[in-house]
N, C-alpha and C positions, 0 to 999 in steps of 0.2 A: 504494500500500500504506500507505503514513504517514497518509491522510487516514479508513482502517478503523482505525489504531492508535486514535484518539480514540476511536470507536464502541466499538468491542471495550472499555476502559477503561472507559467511561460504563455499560455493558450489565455490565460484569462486578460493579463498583461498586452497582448498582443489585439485581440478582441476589444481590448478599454481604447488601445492607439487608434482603431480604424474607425471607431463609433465617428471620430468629429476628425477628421484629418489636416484640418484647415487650421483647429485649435488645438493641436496637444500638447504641447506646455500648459496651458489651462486645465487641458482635462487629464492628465496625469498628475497636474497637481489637485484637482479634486478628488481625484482617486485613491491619492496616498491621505488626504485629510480624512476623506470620506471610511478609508481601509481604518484608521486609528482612529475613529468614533465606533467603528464596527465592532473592533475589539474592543476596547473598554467597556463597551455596552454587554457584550459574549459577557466578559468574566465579569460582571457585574452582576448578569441572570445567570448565571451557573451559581453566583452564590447564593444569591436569593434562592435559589431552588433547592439548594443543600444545603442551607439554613432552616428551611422551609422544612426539611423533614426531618426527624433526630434519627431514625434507623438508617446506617447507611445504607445497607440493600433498597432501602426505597429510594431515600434521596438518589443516589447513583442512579437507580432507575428512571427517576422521574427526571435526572440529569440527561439523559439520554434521548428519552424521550422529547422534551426539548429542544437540544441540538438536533436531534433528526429533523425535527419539525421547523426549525430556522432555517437547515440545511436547505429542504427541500423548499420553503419560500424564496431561497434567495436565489436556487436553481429554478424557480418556477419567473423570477424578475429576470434573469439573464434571456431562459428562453420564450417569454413574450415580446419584452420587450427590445433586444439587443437587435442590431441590426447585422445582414449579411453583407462583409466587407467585398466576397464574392460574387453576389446575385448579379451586379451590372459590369461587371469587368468583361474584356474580352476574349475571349479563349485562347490560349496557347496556342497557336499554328506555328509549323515549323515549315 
């Protein structure tokens, strides 16, 4: 799993650059403000949630649960919303 964390990073990096190509210094530098609100907000609900329950087997649970369910919002914002840098380019001909 640790060796898709890299890809996933590279793809999503790459992905943030095409959205606005006119503005990426802009929008790289919201991305990196936007990534460390992400995270502080992460560990902020993870603690609330393992605060939240005194058993660890639950809290952990309900930790997870959680995370799965941000996860898959935030997979769910990339692919509604994100644009194909691809759709309008023109094909490779050699």
């Amino acid at each position: 799993m640790k060796p898709l964390i890299g890809v996933i990073a590279a793809a999503v990096t790459n992905l943030t650059l095409e959205q606005f190509p006119h503005f990426r210094g802009t929008t790289m530098s919201l991305s990196s403000a936007f990534s460390g609100v992400g995270t502080a907000t992460g560990i902020k609900v993870a603690g609330i949630v393992l605060n939240s329950f005194v058993n660890p087997e639950v809290g952990f649970q309900a930790l997870g649960l959680t995370v799965g369910a941000l996860a898959f919002a935030g997979g769910s914002v990339i692919l509604f919303f994100a644009k194909d840098p691809l759709k309008n380019s023109r094909p490779n001909t050699l």
